[in-house]
N, C-alpha and C positions, 0 to 999 in steps of 0.2 A: 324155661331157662331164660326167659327174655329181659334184659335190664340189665345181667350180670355178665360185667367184663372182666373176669379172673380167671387165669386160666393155666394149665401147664401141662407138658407132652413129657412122657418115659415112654423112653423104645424097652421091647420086652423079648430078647433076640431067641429067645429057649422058655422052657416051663419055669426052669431055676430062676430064672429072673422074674415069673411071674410070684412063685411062691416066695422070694425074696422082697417083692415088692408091699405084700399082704404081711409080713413078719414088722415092715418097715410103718406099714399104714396102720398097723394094731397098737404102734407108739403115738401115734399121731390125732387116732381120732379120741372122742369122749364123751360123754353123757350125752343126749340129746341129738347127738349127729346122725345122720343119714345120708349112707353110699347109695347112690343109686347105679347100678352097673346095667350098663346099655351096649352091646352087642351081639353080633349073630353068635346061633349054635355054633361049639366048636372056640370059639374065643379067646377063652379059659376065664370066666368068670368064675363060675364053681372053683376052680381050682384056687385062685387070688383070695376068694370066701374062704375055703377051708384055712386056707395057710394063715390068715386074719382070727379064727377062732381058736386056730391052734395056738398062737402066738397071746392071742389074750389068755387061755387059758393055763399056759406054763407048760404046755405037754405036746410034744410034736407026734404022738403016736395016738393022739385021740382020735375015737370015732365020728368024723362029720358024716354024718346023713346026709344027699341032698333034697331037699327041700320038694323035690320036684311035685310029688303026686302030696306028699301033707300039705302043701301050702305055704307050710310054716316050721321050722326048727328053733325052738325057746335053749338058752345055755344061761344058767343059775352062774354068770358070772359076776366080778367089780369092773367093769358098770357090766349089767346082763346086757345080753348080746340078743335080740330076734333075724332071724336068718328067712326073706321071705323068697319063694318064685313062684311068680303069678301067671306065669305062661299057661296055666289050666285054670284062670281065673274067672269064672262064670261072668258075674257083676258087681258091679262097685259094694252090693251088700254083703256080700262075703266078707271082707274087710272089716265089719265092725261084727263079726263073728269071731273071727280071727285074734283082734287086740290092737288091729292097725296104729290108729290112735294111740294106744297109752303106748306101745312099744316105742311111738317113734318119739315120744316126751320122757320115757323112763330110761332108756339105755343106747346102745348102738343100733342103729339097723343096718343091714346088707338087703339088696332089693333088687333082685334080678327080674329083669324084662319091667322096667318099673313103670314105662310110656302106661300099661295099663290101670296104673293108680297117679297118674300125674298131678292131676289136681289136688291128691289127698296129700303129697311130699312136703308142700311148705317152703316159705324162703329159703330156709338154710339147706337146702339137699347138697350135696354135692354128687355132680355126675360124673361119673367115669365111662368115657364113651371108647368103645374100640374101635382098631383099624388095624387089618393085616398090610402089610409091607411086602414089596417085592420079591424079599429074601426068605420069603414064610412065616417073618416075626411077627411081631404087634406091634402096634401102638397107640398107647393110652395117652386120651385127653380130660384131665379135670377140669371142672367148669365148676364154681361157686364163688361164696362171698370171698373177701379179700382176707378175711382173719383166718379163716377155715384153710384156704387156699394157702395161707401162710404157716399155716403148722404145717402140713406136707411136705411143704420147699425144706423145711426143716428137719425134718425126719428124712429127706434122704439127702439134705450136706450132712447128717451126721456117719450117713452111711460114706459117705464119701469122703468122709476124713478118716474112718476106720480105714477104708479103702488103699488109702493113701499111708498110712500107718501101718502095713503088714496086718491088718486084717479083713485080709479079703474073705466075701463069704461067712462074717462069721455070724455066730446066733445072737440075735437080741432080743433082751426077755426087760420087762421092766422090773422097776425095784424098787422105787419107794419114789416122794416129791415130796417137800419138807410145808413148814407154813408159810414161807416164804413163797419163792417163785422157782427155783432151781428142782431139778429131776435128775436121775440115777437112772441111770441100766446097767444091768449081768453083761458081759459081752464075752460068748465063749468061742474058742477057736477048736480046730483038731491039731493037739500034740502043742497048746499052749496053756499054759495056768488060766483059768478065768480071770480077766477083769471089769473095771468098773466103770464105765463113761458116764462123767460129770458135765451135763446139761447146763450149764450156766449163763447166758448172753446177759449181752449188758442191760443192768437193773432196770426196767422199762419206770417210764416219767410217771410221778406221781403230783398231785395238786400241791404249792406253796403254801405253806401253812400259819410261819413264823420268819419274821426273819428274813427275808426271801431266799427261805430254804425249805426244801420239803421232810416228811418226817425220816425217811432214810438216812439224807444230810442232818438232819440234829442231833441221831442217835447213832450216827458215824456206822452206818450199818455199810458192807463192801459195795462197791459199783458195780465192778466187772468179776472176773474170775481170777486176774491179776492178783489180788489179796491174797487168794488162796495159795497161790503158787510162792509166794513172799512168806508167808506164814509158816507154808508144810518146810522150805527152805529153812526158816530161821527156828523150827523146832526139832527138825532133823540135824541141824548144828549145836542144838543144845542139849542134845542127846534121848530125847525123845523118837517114841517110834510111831511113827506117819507115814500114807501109802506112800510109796514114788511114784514119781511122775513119768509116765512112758513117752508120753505125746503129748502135747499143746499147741491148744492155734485163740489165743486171745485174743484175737478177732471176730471170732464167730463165737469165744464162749467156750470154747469145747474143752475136754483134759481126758485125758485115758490111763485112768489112774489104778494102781495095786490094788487084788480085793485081801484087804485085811481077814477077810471070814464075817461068820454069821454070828461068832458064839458072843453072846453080850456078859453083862456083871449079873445078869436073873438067872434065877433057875426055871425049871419048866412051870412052876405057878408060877411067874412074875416076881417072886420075892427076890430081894438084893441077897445076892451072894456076899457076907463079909469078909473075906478074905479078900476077894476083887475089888470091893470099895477100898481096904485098906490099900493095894497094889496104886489105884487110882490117887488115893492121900499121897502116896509117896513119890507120885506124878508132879503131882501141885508144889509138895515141899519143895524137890530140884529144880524146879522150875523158879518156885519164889526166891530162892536163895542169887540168882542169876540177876545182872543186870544186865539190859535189852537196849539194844540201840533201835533208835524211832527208826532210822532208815534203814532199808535193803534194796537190793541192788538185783534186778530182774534183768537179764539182759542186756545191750549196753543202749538202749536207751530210755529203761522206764524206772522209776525208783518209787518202791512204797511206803510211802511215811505210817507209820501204825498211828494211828491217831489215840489221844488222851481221854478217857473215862472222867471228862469234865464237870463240872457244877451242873451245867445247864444240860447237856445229857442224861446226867442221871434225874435231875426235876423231872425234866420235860417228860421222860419214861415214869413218872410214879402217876403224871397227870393221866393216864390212862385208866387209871380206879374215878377220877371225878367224870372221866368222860363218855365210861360205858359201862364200869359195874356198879357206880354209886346211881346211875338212871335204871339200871338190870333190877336193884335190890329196893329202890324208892320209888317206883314211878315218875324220877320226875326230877329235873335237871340241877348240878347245884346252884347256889345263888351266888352271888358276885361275893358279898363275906365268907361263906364257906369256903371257895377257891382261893382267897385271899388269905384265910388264915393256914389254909394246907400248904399253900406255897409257902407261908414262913416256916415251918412246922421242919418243913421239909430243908428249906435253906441251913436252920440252924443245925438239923443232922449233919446234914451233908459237909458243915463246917467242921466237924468234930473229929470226920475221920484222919488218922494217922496216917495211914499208907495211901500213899498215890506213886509211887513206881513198881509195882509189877506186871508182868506179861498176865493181861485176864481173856480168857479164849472164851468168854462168855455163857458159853454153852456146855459147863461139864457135867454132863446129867448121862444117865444108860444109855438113850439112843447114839450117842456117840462115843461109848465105850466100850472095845471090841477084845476080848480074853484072847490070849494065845498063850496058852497052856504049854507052849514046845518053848520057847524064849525064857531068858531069863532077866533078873533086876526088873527094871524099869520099862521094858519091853513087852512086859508082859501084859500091859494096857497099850493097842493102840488108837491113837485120837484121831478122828474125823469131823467137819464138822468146823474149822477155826478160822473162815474167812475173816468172820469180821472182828479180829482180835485188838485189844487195846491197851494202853497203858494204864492202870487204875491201881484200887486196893485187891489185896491178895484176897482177900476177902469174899470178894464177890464170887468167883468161882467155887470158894468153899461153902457157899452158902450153895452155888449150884450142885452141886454134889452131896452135902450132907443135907439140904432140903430138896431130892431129886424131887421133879414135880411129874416124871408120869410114875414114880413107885412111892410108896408108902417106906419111908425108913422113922423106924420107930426110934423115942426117946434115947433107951440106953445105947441103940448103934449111932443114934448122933454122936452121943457122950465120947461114945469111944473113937470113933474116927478123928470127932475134934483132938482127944487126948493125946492120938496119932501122930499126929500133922505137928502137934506140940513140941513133941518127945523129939521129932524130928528136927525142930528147926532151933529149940530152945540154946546149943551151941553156938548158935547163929550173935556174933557181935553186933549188938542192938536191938536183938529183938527183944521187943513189949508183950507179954503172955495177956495181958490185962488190957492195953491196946484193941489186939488181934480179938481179944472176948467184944470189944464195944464196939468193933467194926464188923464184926459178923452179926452181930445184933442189926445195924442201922443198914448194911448191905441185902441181908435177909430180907429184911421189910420190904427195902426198894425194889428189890426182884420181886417179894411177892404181889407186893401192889403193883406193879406191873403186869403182872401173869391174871390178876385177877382181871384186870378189864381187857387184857390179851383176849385170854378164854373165850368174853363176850362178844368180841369183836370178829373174831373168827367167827364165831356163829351169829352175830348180827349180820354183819356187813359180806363177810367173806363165803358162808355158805357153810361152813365147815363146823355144824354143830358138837363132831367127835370128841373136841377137847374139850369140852364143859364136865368129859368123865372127872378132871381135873380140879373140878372148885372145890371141893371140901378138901381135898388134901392142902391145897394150897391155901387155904382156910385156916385151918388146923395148921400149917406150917407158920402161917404170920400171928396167930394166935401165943406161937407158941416163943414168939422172938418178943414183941410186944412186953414180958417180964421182965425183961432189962430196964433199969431204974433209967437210963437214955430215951426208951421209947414212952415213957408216961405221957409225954404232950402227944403223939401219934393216938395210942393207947385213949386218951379221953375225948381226941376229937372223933374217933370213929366211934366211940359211945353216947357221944352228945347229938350223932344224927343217926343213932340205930342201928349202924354198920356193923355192931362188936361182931365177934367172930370166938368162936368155943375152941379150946384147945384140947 
């Protein structure tokens, strides 16, 4: 432990608080990490372990073994869990019997009595050392690196704003973290509906890129959690249905928000439900028909400007096809005239579109559309998911939805959702049917050249190889926009360097 000055003390006054503490550290730690728990018999290590695999693995009633006389406890979880205690540990060769090694590079470890493998832990351990107190309690000291040490601090202010919000004691279980940075928890009470705690802090610093702006700021992606609360406001006004907000503390990021439910617009294979796309069309239509005012009024000191779906926004986002799928699919970087002739390419689309004032939520694809089957009209989708909402073509969100990018929606339910969305707005004084056909063409593309070096990038740079499930669809989806007599210049510059793509 020597070098490392981070450090933090929980008093543990009962069990509850120890099993509460392991429910809190099961959110906290992640791939790679390693607890080491250092105290006497009697301590409640074991106890703090079990409450940690129960809590990773969704189930308060599983059976934890201890550890004691196998060695070792293996849990086939996300991330797997190895559970050691060495207190019967012969010699350090035991250990590579065991799986020491790859356990403590492949998933979580728990390490009780762990002085007997000290030297095998590595920089990043984190120790939890015990201490009984006067009053029979405990008290836990963490000792490790400063980042490690700072997800902890974290996991329990969030306990402690639940704390503070009426729900004391209650259960948390995790539930998803998107590709971004933000994370979700279940948070269930006794004798209260489940809800949903939105993990949010403010957008952590990324490198200047452009501009001296970094890429969040060019693509006006949200700062804080502040957006969200502005947005779910200004779409609960428009007659949309979005969680409520229980609790907030925009300082630290946090929101204690409705859980709308689990049931999405798929059925149990994954296919799109059309009835629910169509539910979702009819979302988009009332919404498009609505003018939006840029500001909203958070409290009475902060106001959020929804920012504009601008020229240089949407470029800036197409350049991510020259800067990680066109190197993913060529070996090999573009040159200064390719970049140059895509940015025009791109310029003169983006000149052509028609609409730039509607409310576009960016992201209307399944994962954030949630069926409630008991509600009616428009209620019957609600949306999640619309931090970073903007003023733009209506467009764009139609293309997120009729080219979802994690399902497959085939040709004729595009047809028809489009024809939906039509029928719906075509009333509408001034709208352009033929218009709205050229800008979901040229909106399409830019999402999808987006998502394609998205993909790569995630799995380049981010770790996150899962969404490359994603490239032929998305493939297939710009392929399939590319027909529009508009997109012929995109259309031959991605054939004159190989890139075509099959529809």
């Amino acid at each position: 432990m020597s070098g490392i000055a981070y450090t933090l003390s929980v008093d543990l006054p009962h069990e509850a608080a120890t099993r509460q503490l392991g429910e809190d550290l099961a959110l906290a730690l992640t791939r790679g990490d390693c607890l080491a728990l250092e105290g006497d018999l009697g301590a409640g290590k074991s106890t703090l372990a079990r409450a940690m695999i129960r809590a990773l693995a969704g189930n308060s009633d599983m059976d934890v073994p201890s550890p004691t006389f196998t060695l070792v406890q293996l849990y086939d979880l996300l991330p797997p869990v190895a559970h050691f205690d060495l207190y019967r540990l012969g010699d350090s060769s035991e250990l590579d019997e065991l799986g020491f090694d790859d356990a403590l590079e492949d998933g979580i470890c728990l390490v009780e009595w762990p002085k007997r493998a000290e030297d095998r832990l590595g920089k990043g351990v984190i120790w939890l050392s015990y201490d009984f107190t006067p009053d029979g309690g405990r008290r836990v000291t963490f000792t490790g690196a400063e980042a490690k040490i700072s997800r902890i601090r974290r996991t329990l202010s969030i306990r402690q704003f639940l704390t503070e919000n009426g729900m004391t004691g209650a259960e948390r279980r995790f539930l998803s973290g998107d590709a971004d940075y933000r994370a979700y928890e279940y948070i269930s009470a006794p004798d209260r509906p489940r809800r949903i705690l939105m993990d949010s802090p403010q957008r952590p610093p990324t490198p200047v890129i452009r501009d001296g702006k970094t890429y969040p700021e060019l693509v006006h992606l949200a700062q804080d959690c502040r957006a969200f609360i502005a947005i779910d406001q200004l779409l609960n006004d428009m007659g949309a249905l979005v969680p409520e907000i229980f609790a907030s503390d925009p300082a630290q990021g946090l929101l204690l928000i409705e859980d709308l439910g689990e049931e999405g617009v798929l059925d149990e294979n994954g296919e799109p439900i059309s009835e629910r796309y169509r539910a979702a069309m009819e979302v988009l239509a009332h919404l498009h028909r609505q003018n939006v005012s840029r500001e909203i009024q958070i409290g009475p000191h902060h106001t959020h400007r929804i920012p504009d779906f601008d020229a240089a926004a949407m470029g800036f986002e197409t350049e991510l096809l020259l800067d990680w799928y066109l190197p993913w699919k060529l070996d090999r970087q573009a040159t200064g005239p390719e970049r140059q002739h895509y940015h025009a390419i791109w310029a003169d689309l983006i000149s052509r579109i028609h609409d730039h004032s509607s409310l576009v939520l960016r992201d209307v694809h399944s994962p954030n559309l949630l069926w409630q089957p008991e509600r009616q009209g428009l209620h019957r989708i609600g949306l999640i998911d619309f931090q970073d909402a903007m003023i733009g073509p209506a467009a764009y969100d139609l293309a997120s939805l009729v080219q979802d990018a994690r399902v497959t929606i085939e040709p004729d339910l595009q047809q028809q959702l489009l024809d939906h969305y039509l029928a719906l707005r075509k009333s509408q004084a001034g709208f352009d049917s033929d218009a709205l056909a050229q800008d979901f063409a040229i909106m399409a593309a830019q999402r999808n050249c987006k998502l394609l070096g998205l993909w790569v990038r995630l799995m380049k740079r981010d770790g996150k190889p899962g969404y490359m499930q994603h490239m032929p669809r998305t493939q297939r989806y710009l392929a399939s926009v590319l027909t529009h007599q508009v997109m012929t210049p995109l259309k031959t510059w991605l054939e004159n360097l190989g890139l075509s793509v099959e529809s």
